[in-house]
N, C-alpha and C positions, 0 to 999 in steps of 0.2 A: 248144805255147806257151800259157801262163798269159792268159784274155784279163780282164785287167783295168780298173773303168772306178771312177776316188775322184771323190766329189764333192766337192771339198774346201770347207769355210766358211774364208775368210779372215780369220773376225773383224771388228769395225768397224774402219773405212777406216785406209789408211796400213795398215801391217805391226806395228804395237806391240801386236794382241789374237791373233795367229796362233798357233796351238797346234804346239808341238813335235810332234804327231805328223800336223800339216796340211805342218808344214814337210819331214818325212821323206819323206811321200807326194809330193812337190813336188821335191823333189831325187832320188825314182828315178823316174819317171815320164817316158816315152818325149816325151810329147802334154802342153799344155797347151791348153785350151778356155777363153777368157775375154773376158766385156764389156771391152772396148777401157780403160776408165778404169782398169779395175782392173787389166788387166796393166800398163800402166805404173805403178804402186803395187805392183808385186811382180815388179820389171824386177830386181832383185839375186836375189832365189829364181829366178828361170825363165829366166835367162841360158842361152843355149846350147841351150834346147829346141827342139822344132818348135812353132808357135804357130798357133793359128788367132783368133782374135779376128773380132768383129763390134760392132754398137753398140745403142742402144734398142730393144725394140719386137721383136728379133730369135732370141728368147729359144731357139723351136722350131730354128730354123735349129741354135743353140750345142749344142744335147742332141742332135738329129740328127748330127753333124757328130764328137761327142766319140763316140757309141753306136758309130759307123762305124770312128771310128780302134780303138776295143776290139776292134771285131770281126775288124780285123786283124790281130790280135795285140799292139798296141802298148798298153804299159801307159800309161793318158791320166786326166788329172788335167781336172774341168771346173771353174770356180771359179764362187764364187757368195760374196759378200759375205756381211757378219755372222754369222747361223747358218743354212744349208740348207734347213732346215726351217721358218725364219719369213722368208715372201713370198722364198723365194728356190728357187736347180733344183732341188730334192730332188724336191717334185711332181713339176714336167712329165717330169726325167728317168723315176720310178720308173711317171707315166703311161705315159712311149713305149713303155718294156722291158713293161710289160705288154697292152698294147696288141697289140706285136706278138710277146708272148710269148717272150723273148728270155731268159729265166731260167738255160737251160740253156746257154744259149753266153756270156756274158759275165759278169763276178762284180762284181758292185755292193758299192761298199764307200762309206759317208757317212760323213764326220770331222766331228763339231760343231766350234761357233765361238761366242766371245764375241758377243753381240748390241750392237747403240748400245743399247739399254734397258738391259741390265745394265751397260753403260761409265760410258755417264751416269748412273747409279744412283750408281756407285761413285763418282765424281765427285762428286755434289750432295751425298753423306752417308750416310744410313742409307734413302729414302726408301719403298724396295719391300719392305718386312717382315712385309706382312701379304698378303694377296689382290689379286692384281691381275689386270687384263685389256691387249690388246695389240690395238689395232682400225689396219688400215691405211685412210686415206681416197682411197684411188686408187680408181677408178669406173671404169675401165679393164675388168676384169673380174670386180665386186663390184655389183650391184644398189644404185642410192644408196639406194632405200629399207630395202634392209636395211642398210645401214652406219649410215644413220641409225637404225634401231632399235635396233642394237649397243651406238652408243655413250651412248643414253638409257638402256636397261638397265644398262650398266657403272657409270652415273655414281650412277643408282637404287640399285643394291647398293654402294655404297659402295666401290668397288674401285678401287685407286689404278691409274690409267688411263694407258697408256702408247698416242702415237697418232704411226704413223706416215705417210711421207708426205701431209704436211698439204695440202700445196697446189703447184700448178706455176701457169706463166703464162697458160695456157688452160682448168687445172680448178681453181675457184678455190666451188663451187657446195658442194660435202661441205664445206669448212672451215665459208663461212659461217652450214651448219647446225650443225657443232659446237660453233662461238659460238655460235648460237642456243640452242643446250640449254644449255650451260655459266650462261644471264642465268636459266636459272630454278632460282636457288637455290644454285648454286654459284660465284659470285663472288667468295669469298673466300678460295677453295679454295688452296694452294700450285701453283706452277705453273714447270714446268722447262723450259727450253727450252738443249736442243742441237743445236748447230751442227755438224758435219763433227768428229764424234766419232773419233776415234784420228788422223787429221789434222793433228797436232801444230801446223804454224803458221798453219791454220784454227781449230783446234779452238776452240769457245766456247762454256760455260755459263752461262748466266745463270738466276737462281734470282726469281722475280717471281709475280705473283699471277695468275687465272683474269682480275681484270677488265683487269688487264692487255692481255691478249689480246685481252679483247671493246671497250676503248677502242679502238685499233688497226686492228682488223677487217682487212681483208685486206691493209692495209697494214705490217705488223709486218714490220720491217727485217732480223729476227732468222728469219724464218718462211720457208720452201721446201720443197724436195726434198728437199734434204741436211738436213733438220732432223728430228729427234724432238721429241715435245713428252712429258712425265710431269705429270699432273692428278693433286695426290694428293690422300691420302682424309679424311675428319673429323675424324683423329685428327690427324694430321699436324701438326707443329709446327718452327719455326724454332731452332737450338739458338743457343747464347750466343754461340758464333763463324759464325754465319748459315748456317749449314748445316742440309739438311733432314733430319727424322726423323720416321719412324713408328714409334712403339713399338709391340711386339712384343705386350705385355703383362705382361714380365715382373714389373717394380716393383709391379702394382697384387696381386699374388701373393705375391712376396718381398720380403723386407729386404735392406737391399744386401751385406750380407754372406754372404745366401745362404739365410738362414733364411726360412724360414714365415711369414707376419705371423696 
């Protein structure tokens, strides 16, 4: 028997970014493996499966637990919000299986996923068109000191700055330095702030400025967990219907008709 193990990305939250072939995997798949939140956010796709669920903080448990049901055969789906690969199982899974060498007995298969940075991108307008960076501020298991070097470097090169996990109610110490850095010199930067992106009757972007942010300070009513923030870059500009954009370059090249200047 086939020992199969899909990581599947579910996309940002709620089920509106899930990829048809996240969902296939999802409908033949024996096993679902998934953070508690999210299986109920994809209680219509996983109706009828066996389920293992757990909750924060439990992460080794979920990859141990999905490796197990692969190994006995059962084709098991572990889910992992936005895209697998940014702060989410792809790591720890593809750690354990190598770790304990497991290449040859189970078949790893990863399905990308919509990111909240690319949601809320598409949301606010045009605003990621040029270089960007993705720094998460969870201190959990990031060095603050190098988060904070990250995100000084990011804002240094000019790179429209996507930051996740800003803040929770007991780590509250990484944000404060990213306002910190934002007061010197970037202030007037564009500044995006999403809320519980694909969440439909959560969902909320609001489109406001860096000093925004740093008036506020850890107070911003808008700012948590479930928040992404986008710091865009110099070029960056408001369009006529308030929406954000970074040109590409194209205009300062051609005529809008196409030609040469």
């Amino acid at each position: 028997m086939a020992k199969r193990l899909f990581i599947v990305s579910s996309g940002a939250g709620g089920t509106s970014y899930i990829t048809p072939e996240a969902k296939k995997a999802l409908e033949e798949c024996e096993v679902v493996v998934s953070y508690s939140k999210y299986a109920r956010e994809l209680k219509e796709l996983i109706e009828g499966k066996e389920l293992f669920t757990s909750g924060m903080t439990h992460e080794i448990e979920r990859c141990n637990q999905a490796i197990e049901y692969a190994k006995q055969g059962k084709t098991t789906c572990i889910v992992s919000n936005g895209d697998a690969n940014v702060y989410g199982m792809a790591t720890l899974i593809v750690e354990i299986m190598d770790e304990k060498d497991l290449w040859d007995e189970v078949e790893l298969i990863s399905l990308p996923g919509v990111t909240s940075f690319l949601a809320a991108a598409s949301k606010a307008g045009a605003p990621v068109s040029q270089d960007f960076s993705i720094i998460s501020l969870s201190d959990r298991l990031t060095d603050i000191n190098l988060i904070d070097k990250r995100v000084k470097v990011a804002l240094d090169c000019d790179f429209v700055l996507g930051i996740y996990n800003p803040k929770s109610k007991k780590r509250i110490k990484p944000y404060q330095n990213f306002l910190k850095a934002l007061e010197d010199g970037y202030q007037n930067r564009i500044a995006i702030i999403a809320s519980n992106v694909g969440r439909v009757e959560k969902e909320q972007i609001t489109i406001t400025t860096a000093q925004d942010l740093i008036d506020q300070d850890i107070e911003h009513p808008a700012v948590s967990m479930s928040t992404l923030i986008i710091i865009c870059n110099s070029n960056s500009k408001l369009t006529k219907n308030k929406k954000v954009l970074t040109p590409r370059g194209y205009l300062n090249k051609y005529e809008l008709d196409g030609e040469l200047k």
